[in-house]
C-alpha positions in Angstrom: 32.1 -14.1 -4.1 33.8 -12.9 -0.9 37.7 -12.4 -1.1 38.0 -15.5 1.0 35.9 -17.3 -2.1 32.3 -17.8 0.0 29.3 -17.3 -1.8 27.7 -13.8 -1.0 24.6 -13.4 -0.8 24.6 -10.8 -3.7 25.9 -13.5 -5.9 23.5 -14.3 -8.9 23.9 -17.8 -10.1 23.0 -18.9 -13.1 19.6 -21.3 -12.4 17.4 -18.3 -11.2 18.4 -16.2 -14.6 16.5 -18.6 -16.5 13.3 -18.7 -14.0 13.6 -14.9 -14.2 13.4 -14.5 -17.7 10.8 -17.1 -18.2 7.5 -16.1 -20.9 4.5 -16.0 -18.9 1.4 -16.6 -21.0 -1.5 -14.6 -19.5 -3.4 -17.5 -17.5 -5.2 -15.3 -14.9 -6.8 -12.7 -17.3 -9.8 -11.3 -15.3 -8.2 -12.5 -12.0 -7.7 -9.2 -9.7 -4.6 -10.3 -6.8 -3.5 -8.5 -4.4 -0.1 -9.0 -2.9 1.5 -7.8 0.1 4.8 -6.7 1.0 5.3 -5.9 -3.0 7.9 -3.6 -2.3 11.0 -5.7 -2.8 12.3 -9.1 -2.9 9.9 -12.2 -2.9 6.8 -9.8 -3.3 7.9 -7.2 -5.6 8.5 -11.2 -7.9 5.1 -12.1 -7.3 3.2 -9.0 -8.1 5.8 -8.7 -11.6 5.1 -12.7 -12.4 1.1 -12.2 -11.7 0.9 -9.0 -13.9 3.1 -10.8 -16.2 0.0 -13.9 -15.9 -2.6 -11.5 -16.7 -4.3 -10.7 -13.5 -4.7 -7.3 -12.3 -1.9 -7.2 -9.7 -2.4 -4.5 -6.3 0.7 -4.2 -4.8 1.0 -3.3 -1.4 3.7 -2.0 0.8 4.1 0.3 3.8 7.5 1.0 1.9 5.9 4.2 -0.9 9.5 4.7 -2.7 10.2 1.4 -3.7 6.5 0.8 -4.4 6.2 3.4 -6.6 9.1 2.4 -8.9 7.4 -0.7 -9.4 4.5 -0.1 -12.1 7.2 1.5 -14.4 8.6 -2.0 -14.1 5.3 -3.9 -14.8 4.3 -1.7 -17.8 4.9 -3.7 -20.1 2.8 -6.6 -18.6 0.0 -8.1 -19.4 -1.9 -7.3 -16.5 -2.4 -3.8 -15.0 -1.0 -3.0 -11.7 -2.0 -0.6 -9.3 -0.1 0.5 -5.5 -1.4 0.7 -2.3 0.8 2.3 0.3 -0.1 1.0 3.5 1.3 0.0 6.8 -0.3 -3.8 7.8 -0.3 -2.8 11.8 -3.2 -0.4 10.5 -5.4 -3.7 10.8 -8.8 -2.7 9.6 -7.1 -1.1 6.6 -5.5 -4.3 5.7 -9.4 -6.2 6.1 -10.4 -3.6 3.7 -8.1 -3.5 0.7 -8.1 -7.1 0.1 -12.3 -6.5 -0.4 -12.9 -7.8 -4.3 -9.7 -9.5 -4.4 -9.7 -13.4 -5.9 -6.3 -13.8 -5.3 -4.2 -12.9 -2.2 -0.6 -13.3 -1.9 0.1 -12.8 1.8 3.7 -12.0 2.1 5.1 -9.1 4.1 7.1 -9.7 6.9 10.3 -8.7 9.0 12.8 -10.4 11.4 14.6 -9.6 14.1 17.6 -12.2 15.4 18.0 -12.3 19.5 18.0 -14.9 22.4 14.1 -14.8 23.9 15.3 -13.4 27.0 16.9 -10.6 25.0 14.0 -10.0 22.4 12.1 -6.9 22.8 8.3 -7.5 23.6 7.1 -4.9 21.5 8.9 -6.3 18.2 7.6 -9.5 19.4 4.4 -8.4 19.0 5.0 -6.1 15.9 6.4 -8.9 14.4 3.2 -11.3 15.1 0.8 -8.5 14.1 2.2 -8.0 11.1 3.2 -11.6 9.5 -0.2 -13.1 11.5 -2.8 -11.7 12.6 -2.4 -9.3 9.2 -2.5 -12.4 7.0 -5.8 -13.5 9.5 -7.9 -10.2 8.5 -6.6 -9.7 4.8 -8.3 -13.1 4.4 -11.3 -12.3 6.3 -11.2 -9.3 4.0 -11.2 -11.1 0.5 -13.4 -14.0 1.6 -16.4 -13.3 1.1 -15.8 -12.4 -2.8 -14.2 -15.3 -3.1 -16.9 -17.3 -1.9 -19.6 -15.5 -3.5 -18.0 -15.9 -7.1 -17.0 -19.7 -6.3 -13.1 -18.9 -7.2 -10.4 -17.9 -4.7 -6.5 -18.3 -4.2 -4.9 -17.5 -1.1 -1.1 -18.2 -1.3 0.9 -17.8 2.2 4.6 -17.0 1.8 5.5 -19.1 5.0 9.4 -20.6 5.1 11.3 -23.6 6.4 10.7 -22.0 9.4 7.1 -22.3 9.5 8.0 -26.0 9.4 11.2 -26.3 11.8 12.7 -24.1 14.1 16.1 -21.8 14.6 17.1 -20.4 17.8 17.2 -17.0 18.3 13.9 -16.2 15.7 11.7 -16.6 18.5 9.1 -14.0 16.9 9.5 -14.8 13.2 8.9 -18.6 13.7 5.8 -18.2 15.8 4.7 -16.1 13.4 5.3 -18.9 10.5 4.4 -21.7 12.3 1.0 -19.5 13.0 0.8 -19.0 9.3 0.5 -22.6 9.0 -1.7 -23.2 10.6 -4.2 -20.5 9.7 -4.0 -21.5 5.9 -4.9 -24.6 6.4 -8.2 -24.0 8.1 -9.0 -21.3 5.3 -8.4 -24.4 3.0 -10.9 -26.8 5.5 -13.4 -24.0 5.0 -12.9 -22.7 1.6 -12.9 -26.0 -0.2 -17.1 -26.3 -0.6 -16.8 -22.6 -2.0 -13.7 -23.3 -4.7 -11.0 -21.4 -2.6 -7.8 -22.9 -2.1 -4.9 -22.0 0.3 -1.7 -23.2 0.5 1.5 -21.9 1.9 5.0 -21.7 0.0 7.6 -22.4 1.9 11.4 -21.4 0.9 14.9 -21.2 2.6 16.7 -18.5 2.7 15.6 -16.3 0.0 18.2 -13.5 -1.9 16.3 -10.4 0.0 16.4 -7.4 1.8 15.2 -9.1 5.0 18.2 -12.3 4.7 20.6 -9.3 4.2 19.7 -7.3 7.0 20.3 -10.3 9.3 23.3 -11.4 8.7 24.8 -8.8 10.7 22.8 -10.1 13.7 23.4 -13.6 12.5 27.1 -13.4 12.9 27.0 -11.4 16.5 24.4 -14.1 17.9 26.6 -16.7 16.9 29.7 -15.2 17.4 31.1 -15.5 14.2 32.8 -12.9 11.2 30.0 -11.5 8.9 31.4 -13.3 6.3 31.0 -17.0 7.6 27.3 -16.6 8.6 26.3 -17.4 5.0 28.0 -20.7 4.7 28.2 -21.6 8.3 24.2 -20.3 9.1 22.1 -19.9 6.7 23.3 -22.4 4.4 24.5 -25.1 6.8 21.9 -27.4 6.6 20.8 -26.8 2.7 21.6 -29.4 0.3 22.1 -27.1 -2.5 24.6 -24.2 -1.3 22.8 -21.0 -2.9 20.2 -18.6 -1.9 16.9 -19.1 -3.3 16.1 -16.5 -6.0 12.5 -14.1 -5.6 11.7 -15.3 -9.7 11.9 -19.0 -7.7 9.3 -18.9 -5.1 6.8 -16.3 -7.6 7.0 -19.6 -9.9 5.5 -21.4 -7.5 2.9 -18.7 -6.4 1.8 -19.0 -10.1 1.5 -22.7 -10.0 -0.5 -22.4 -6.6 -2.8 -19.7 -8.2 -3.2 -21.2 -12.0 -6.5 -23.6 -12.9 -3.9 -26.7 -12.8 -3.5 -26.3 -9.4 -7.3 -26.4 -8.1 -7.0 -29.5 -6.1 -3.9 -28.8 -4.6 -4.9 -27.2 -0.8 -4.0 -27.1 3.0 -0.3 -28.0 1.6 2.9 -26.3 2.4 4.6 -26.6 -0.9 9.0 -26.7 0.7 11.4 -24.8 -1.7 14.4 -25.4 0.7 17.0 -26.9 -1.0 17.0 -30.5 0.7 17.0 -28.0 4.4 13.8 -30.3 5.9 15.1 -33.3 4.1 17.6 -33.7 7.2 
């Protein structure tokens, strides 16, 4: 808590311990996945709770420190993981290393809060390069596997935003809303050949990205650092926490687990009652 008794965002409440600490029994044995942005927060979760499935998780980051601590963490998993280090503007790169992958967790992304007429082109355009057309050639990449085994998962991490919008996210929300869109026609044309894609879409989720912004947050808005948890981010949530990472890789699971083979071209909303509104 804050000393003026608002949640911060580095509290851990108690629901998410319990999603965290979960068993996972080893559902995707033989299943290689590769997910992106593995570094930290909701993707470092997903690569852990897909290891933790059984699959053989590649993680990939642009970020090498973090990434490297992370297969000392996974050790003890069922499923072996391995780490790429590579930066997703390097665009035929990114089509390659998602080659021989049957599932792919598209994930990595970044943010940057400003009015449009104050946001920077060229983040504008990192920003959709990065958290679009990225996601666009990783699944041209891993199609074709895919297709020619007759199995596939893709598994957007989109957000509320991908389904409303926020001022000031100008880039991120294109981005999202682009995401969207491109996973459902890789679920129109992946159905005949058993793929399935599906977006997950959470609120705010405790990570390094929703931390980094609140600082722009509060000077956008003109309000105390402080405030912008409650009076932002959380305003229109129904349940007043920050989603945990453990949270949404549950649901990546789910999307990628035999159970969930007829569920595609769906946006599956973890936003605490947000698009309920």
């Amino acid at each position: 808590m804050t000393a003026s008794g608002t949640p911060s965002p580095h509290d851990t409440p108690a629901p998410s311990a319990a999603v965290a600490s979960q068993a996972a029994a080893p559902d995707l044995a033989g299943r290689t996945a590769l997910v992106t942005g593995a570094a930290s927060g909701i993707g470092r979760a997903c690569a852990l709770r897909l290891a933790a499935a059984g699959a053989a998780v590649r993680a990939v980051d642009r970020d090498a420190a973090n990434l490297g601590t992370l297969p000392g963490e996974a050790a003890a998993l069922p499923g072996p993981l391995d780490t790429l280090t590579l930066d997703l503007t390097d665009l035929d790169a990114a089509e390659a290393s998602a080659d021989g992958a049957d599932i792919l967790v598209n994930n990595a992304g970044l943010q940057l809060v400003r009015p449009i007429e104050e946001f920077p082109p060229d983040v504008f355009h990192t920003v959709l390069t990065v958290m679009l057309e990225a996601p666009f050639r990783l699944v041209r990449g891993a199609l074709p596997h895919m297709y020619r085994q007759g199995w596939g998962r893709i598994v957007n991490i989109s957000s509320v935003h991908g389904l409303r919008a926020s001022p000031y996210k100008a880039a991120y929300v294109a981005a999202k809303h682009g995401l969207e869109g491109l996973s459902k026609t890789a679920a129109l044309e992946g159905a005949a050949h058993g793929v399935t894609s599906n977006c997950v879409n959470p609120g705010y989720v405790r990570t390094p990205l929703v931390e980094r912004q609140i600082a722009d947050q509060a000077k956008a808005h003109g309000l105390p650092q402080e405030r912008v948890l409650t009076e932002v981010l959380l305003k229109d949530s129904a349940v007043k926490r920050l989603v945990e990472p453990a949270e949404v890789a549950e649901a990546v699971a789910y999307l990628c687990s035999p159970a969930a083979s007829f569920v595609t071209g769906a946006s599956l909303v973890l936003d605490g009652g947000w698009s309920a509104h």
